[in-house]
Residue, then its C-alpha position, 0 to 999 in steps of 0.5 A: x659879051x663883055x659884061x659876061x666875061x668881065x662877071x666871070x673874071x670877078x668870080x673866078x677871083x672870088x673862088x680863087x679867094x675862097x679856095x687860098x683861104x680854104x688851103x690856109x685853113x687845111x695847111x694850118x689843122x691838118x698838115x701841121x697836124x700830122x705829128x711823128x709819133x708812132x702807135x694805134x692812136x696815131x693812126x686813127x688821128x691820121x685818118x681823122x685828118x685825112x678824112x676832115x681834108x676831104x670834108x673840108x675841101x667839099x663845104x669849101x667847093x660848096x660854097x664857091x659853088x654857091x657863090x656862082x649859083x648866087x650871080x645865076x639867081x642875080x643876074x639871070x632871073x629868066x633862066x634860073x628862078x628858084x636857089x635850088x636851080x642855081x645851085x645845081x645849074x652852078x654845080x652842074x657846070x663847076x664839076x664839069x658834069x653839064x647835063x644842058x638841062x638848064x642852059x643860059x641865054x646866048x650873050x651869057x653862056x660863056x659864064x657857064x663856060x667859065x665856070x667850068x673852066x674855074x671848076x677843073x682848076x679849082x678840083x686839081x688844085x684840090x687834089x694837089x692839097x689831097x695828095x701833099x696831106x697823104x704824101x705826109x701822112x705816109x712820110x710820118x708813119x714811116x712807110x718806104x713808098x720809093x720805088x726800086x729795081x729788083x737785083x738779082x739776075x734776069x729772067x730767062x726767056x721761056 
């Protein structure tokens, strides 16, 4: 149980690794890209970022994804023989989806667990990066998104 376990806690660091660099990367052209300046061109460019976060975010997943369906085909030749069944199996379990069609050997089953814990975590941080490049989007274009009481006199009672 150890061997799979310890397999897991590489590349978990791995993923990890794969996804600080993938936020560096987005950070560095997309956040910083947003610019102040107003007008129609502006808002296409913004789209543009918002719609290359996503596109990047997806081939970064795709390849953590693959880094994983890798370590299946390596070490787990009986249960996954071809590429093409890793990286299903590996994407399978990484989105959490698990539809048990392919399934692991017992001693290595917590590999796949593991992975799909890696999975949620890797998809909120996604979704942090996501929602931090729109939160900025929206602050530049100007858009008043607080929410406020509404004043005036209450309601009467129907």
């Amino acid at each position: 149980m150890l061997a799979p376990i310890l397999l897991s806690v590489a590349l978990i660091v791995i993923t990890v690794l794969l996804h600080s660099l993938g936020t560096l990367l987005m950070i560095r052209v997309f956040y910083a890209s947003i610019s102040e300046q107003g007008g129609r061109e502006k808002r296409a460019r913004r789209i543009l970022i918002l719609t290359g976060a996503v596109v990047v975010l997806l081939l970064v997943h795709l390849v953590e994804i693959s880094v994983w369906a890798v370590a299946y085909l390596s070490v787990l030749k009986i249960s996954v023989a071809r590429f093409e069944e890793a990286f299903y199996f590996s994407a399978v379990t990484f989105s959490t989806l698990g539809y048990g069609d392919i399934t692991l050997p017992p001693p290595w089953r917590v590999l796949s667990s593991l992975q799909a814990v890696s999975g949620v975590l890797i998809f909120g941080w996604s979704t942090a990066i996501l929602v931090g490049i729109l939160q900025r989007v929206i602050e530049v274009a100007g858009f008043d998104v607080r929410i406020r009481p509404k004043v005036g006199p209450p309601a009467e009672p129907r």
